[in-house]
Backbone as CSV, one residue per row, in Angstrom:
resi,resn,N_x,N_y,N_z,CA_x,CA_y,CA_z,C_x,C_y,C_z
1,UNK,-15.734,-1.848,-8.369,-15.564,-0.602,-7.640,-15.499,0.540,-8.641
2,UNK,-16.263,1.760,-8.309,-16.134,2.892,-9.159,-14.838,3.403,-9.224
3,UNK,-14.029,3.487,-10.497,-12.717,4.189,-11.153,-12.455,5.664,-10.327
4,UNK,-13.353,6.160,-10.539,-13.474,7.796,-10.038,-13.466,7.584,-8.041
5,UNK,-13.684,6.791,-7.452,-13.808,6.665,-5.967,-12.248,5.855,-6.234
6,UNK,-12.252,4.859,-6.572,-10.517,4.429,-6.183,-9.660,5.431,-6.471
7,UNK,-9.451,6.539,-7.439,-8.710,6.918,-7.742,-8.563,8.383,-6.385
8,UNK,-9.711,8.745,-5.992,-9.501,9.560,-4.801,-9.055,8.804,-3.496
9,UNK,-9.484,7.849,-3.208,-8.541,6.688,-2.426,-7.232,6.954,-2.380
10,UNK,-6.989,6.638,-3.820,-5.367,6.489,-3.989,-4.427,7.695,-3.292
11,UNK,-5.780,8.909,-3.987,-4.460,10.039,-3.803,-4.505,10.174,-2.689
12,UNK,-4.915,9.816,-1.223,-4.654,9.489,0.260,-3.448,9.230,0.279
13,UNK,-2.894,7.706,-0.159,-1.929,6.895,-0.397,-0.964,7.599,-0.692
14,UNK,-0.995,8.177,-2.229,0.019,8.935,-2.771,0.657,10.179,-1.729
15,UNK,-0.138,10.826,-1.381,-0.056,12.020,-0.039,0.849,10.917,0.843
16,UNK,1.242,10.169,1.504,1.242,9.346,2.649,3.214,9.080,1.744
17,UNK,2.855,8.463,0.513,4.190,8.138,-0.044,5.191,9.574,-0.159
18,UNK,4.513,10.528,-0.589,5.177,11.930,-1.038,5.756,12.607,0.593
19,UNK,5.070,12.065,1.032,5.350,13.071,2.811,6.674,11.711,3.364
20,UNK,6.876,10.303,2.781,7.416,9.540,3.240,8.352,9.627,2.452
21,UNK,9.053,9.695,1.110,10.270,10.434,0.162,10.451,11.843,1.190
22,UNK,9.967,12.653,1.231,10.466,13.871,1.726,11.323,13.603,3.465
23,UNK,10.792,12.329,3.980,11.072,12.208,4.881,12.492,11.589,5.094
24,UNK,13.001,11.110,3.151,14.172,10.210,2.983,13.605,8.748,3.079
25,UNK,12.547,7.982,2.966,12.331,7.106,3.182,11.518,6.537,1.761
26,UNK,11.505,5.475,2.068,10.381,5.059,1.028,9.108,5.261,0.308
27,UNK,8.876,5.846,-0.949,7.443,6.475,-1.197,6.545,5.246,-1.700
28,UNK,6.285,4.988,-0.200,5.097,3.462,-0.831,3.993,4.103,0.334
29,UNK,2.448,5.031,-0.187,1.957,4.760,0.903,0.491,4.269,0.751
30,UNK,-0.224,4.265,1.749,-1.584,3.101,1.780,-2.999,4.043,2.791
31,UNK,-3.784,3.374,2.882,-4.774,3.449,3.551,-5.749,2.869,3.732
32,UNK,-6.298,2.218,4.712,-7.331,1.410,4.969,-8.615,2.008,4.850
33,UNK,-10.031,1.827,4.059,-11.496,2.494,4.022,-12.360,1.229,4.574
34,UNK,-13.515,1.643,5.698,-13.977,0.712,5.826,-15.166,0.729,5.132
35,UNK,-16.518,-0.730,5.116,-16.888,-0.675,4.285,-18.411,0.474,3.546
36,UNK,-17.766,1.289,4.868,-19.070,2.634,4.442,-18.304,3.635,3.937
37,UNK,-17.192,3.100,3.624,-16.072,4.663,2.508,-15.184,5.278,3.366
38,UNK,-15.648,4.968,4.743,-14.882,5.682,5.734,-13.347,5.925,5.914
39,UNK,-12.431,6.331,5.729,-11.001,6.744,6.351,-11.012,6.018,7.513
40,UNK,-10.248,4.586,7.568,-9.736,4.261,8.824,-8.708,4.220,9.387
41,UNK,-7.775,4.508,8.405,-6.342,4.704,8.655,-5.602,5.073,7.647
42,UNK,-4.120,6.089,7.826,-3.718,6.083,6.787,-2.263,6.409,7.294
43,UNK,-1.125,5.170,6.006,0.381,6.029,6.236,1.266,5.176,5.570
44,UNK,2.352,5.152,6.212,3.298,5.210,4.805,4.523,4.262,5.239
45,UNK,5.329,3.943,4.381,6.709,2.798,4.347,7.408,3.166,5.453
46,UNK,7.699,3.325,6.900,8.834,4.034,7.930,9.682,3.194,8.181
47,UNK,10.263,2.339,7.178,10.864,1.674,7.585,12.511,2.259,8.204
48,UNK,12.701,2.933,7.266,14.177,3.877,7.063,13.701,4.597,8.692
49,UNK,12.869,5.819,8.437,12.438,6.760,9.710,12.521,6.306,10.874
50,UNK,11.805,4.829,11.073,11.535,3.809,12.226,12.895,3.583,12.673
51,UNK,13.509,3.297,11.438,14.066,1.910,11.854,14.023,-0.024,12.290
52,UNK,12.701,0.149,11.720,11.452,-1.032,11.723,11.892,-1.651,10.603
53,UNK,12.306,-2.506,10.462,11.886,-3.327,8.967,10.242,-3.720,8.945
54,UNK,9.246,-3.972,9.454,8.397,-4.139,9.783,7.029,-2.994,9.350
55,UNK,7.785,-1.328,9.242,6.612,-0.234,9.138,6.823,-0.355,7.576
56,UNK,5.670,-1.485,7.026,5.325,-1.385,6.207,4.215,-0.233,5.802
57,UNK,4.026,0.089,4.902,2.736,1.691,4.392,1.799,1.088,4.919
58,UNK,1.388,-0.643,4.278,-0.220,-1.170,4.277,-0.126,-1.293,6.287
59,UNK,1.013,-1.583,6.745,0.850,-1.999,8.240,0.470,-0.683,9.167
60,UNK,1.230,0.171,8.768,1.091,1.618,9.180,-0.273,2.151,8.819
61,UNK,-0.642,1.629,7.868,-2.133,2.463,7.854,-3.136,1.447,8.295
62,UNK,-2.611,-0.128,8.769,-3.653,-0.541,9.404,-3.620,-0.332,10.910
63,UNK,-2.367,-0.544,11.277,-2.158,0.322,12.734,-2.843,1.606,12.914
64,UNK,-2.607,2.522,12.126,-3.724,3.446,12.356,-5.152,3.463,12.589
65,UNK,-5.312,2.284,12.038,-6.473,1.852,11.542,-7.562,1.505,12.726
66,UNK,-6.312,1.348,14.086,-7.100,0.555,15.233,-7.786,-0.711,15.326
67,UNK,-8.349,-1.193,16.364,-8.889,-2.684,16.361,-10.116,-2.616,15.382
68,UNK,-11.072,-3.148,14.721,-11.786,-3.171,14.071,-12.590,-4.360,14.620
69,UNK,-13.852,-4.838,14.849,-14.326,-6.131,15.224,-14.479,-6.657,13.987
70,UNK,-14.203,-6.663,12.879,-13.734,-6.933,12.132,-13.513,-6.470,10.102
71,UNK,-12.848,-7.016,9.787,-12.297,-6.204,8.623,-12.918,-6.710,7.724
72,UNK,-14.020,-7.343,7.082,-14.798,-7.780,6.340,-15.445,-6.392,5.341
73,UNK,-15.291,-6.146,4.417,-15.722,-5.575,3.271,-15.007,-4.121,3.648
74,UNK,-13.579,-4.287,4.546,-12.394,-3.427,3.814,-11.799,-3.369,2.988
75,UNK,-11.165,-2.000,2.445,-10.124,-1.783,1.550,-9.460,-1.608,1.773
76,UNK,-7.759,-1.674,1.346,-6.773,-1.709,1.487,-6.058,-0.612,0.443
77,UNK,-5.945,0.112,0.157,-5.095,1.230,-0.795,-3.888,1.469,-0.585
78,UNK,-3.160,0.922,-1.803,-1.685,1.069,-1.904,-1.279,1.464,-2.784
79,UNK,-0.600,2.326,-2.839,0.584,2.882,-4.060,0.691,2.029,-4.892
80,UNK,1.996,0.868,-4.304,2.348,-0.194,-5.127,1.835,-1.517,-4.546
81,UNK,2.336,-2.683,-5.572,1.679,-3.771,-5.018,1.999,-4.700,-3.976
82,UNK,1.205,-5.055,-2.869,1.524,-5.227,-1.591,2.961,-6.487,-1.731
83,UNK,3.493,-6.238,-1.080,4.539,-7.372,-0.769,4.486,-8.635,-0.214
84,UNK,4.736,-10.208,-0.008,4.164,-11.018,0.628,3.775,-10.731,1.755
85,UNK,4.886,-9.750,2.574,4.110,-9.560,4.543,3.018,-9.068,4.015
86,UNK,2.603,-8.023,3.430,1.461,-7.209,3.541,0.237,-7.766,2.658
87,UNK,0.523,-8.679,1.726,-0.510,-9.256,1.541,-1.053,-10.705,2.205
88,UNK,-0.227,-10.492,3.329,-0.544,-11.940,4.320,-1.222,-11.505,5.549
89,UNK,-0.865,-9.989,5.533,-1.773,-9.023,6.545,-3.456,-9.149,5.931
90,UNK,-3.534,-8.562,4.806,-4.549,-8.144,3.944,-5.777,-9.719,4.352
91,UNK,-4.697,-11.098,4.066,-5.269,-12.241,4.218,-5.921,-12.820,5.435
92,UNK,-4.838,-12.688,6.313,-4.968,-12.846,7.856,-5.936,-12.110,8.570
93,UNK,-6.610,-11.183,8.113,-7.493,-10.165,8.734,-8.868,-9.867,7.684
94,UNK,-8.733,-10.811,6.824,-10.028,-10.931,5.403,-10.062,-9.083,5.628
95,UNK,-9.478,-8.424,5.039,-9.945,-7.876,4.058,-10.326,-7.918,2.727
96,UNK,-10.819,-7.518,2.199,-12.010,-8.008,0.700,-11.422,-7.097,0.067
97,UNK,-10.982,-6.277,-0.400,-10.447,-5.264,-1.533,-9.407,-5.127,-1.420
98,UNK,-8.347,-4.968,-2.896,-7.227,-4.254,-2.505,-6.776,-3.200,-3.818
99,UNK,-6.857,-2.431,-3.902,-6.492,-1.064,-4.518,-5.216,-0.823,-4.160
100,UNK,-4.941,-0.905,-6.207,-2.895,-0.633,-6.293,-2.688,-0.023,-6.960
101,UNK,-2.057,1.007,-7.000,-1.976,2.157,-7.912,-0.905,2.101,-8.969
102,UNK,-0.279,0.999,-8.638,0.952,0.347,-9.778,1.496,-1.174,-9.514
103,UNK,1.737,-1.439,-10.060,2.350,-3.106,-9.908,3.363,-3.228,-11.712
104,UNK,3.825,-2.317,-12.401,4.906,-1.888,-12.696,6.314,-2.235,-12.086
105,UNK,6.675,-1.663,-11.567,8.322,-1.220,-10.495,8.354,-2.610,-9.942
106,UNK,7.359,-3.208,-9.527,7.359,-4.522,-8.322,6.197,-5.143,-8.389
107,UNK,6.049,-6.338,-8.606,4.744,-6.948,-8.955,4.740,-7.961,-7.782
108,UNK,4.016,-7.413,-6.470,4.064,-8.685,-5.386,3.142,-9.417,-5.131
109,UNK,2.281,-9.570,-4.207,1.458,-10.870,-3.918,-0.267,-10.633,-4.491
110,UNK,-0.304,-9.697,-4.987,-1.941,-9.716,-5.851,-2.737,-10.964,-6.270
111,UNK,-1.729,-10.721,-7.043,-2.120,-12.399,-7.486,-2.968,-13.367,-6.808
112,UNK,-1.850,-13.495,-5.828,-1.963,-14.714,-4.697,-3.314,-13.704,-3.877
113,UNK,-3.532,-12.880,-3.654,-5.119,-12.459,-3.150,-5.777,-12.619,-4.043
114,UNK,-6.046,-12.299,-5.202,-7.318,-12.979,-6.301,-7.669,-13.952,-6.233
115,UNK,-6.802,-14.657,-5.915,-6.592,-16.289,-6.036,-7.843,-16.950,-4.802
116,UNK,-7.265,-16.241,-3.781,-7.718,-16.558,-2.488,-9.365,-15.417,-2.411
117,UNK,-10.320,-14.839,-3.000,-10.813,-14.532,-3.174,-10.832,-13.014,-2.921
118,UNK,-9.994,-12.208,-3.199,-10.189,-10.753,-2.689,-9.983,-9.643,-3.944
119,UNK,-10.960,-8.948,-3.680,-11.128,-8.235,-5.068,-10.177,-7.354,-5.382
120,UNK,-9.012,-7.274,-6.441,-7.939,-6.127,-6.739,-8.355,-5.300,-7.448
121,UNK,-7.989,-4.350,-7.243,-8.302,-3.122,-8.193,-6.777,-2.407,-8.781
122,UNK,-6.402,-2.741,-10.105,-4.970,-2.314,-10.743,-5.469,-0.319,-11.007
123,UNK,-5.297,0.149,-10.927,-5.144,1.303,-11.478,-3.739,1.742,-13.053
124,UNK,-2.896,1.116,-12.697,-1.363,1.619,-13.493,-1.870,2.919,-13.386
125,UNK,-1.423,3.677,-12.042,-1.498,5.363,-12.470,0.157,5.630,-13.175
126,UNK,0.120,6.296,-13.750,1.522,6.845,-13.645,2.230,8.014,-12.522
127,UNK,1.393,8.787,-11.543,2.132,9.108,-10.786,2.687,8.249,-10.048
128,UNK,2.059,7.213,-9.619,2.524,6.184,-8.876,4.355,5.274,-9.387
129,UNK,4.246,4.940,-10.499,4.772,4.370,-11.413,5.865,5.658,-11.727
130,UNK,5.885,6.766,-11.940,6.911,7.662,-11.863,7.772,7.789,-11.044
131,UNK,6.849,8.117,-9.679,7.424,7.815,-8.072,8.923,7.176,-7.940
132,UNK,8.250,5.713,-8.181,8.797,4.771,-8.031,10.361,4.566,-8.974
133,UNK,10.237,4.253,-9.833,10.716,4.608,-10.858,12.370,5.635,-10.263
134,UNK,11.547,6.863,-10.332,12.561,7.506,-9.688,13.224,7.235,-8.336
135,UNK,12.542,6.709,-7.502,13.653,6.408,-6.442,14.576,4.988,-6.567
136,UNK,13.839,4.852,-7.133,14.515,2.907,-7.437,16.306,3.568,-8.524
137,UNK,15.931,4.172,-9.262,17.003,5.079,-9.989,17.536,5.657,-8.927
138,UNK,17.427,6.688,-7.920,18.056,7.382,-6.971,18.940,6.433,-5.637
139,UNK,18.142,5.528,-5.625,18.385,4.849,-4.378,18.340,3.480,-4.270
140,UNK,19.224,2.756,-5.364,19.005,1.142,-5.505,19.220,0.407,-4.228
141,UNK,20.211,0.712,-3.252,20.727,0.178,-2.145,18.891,0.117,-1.235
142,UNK,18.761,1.233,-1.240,17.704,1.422,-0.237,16.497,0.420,-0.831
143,UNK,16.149,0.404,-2.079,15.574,0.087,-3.201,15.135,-1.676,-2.736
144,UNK,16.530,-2.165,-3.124,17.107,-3.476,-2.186,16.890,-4.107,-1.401
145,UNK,17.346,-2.959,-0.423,17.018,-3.686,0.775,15.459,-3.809,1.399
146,UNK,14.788,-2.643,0.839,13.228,-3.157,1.210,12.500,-4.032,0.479
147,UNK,12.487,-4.266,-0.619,12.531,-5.798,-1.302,12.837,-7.246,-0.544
148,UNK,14.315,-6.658,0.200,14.771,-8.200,0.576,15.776,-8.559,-0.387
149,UNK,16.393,-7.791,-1.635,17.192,-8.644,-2.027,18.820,-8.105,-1.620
C-alpha cells in the first residue's frame, strides 16, 4: 500500500480519536475504506460516552460502515493496534488490510491477522504514539479498564 495514501487514511482516524479525548473518552479512532478508496465509515472508542464496553473505534466505524455484501479488499484504519474483539471483527468479516498508526502504547492482535493472511500496515506515527502516551499518563484507571486489566 502507498505510505502517502495510508497516512491520509490515518489522519481520518486521528480526527475521530481527537474529537473522542475531547469528548473525555478514549482517543483510539478508525475507519473503514472500501476497496475503491472509498470512506465507508468512520469513528471512534465510545465506550466511556456510550457507556458500551462494546463501542469499540474499529466497531464504530464499521457500524458506520453499514451492511456491505461483502468486505473483501477492505481496510480497516486504526490509530492503535486493534485489540482481540476488533481484530476478530476484522477476521470474521475478511477484511484484507489493516492500517495502525501505532502498536507502541499496546501491541494487540496484528500479529494474529498476518498470520491468518491479512495485510498490516505499521505506520509508528508519533502523533498517534504521543496521543496515547499521554492519556495512558492522565488516565491509568480509564487506561485499564479498556484493556481489560
Amino acid at each position: 500500500m502507498d505510505q502517502a495514501e495510508a497516512r491520509r487514511w490515518l489522519a481520518v482516524a486521528v480526527a475521530e480519536a481527537r474529537v473522542g479525548l475531547g469528548e473525555g473518552g478514549v482517543p483510539i479512532g478508525a475507519a473503514l475504506y472500501g476497496a475503491d478508496g472509498g470512506l465507508l465509515g468512520r469513528g471512534r472508542n465510545r465506550r466511556v460516552q456510550d457507556g458500551d464496553p462494546s463501542m469499540h473505534a474499529e466497531t464504530a466505524a464499521f457500524r458506520a460502515a453499514g451492511r456491505q455484501r461483502s468486505y473483501r479488499g477492505t481496510t480497516m484504519v486504526t490509530t492503535l493496534s486493534p485489540c482481540w474483539y476488533c481484530s476478530g471483527l476484522v477476521r470474521q468479516f475478511g477484511i484484507s488490510r489493516v492500517v495502525i498508526g501505532e502498536a507502541v502504547t499496546f501491541h494487540g492482535g496484528h500479529d494474529w491477522l498476518a498470520e491468518h493472511g491479512v495485510e498490516i500496515v505499521l505506520l509508528d506515527d508519533p502523533e498517534c504514539v504521543g496521543m496515547m502516551r499521554a492519556f495512558i499518563r492522565n488516565e491509568p484507571a480509564l487506561w485499564n479498564e479498556d484493556i481489560g486489566e
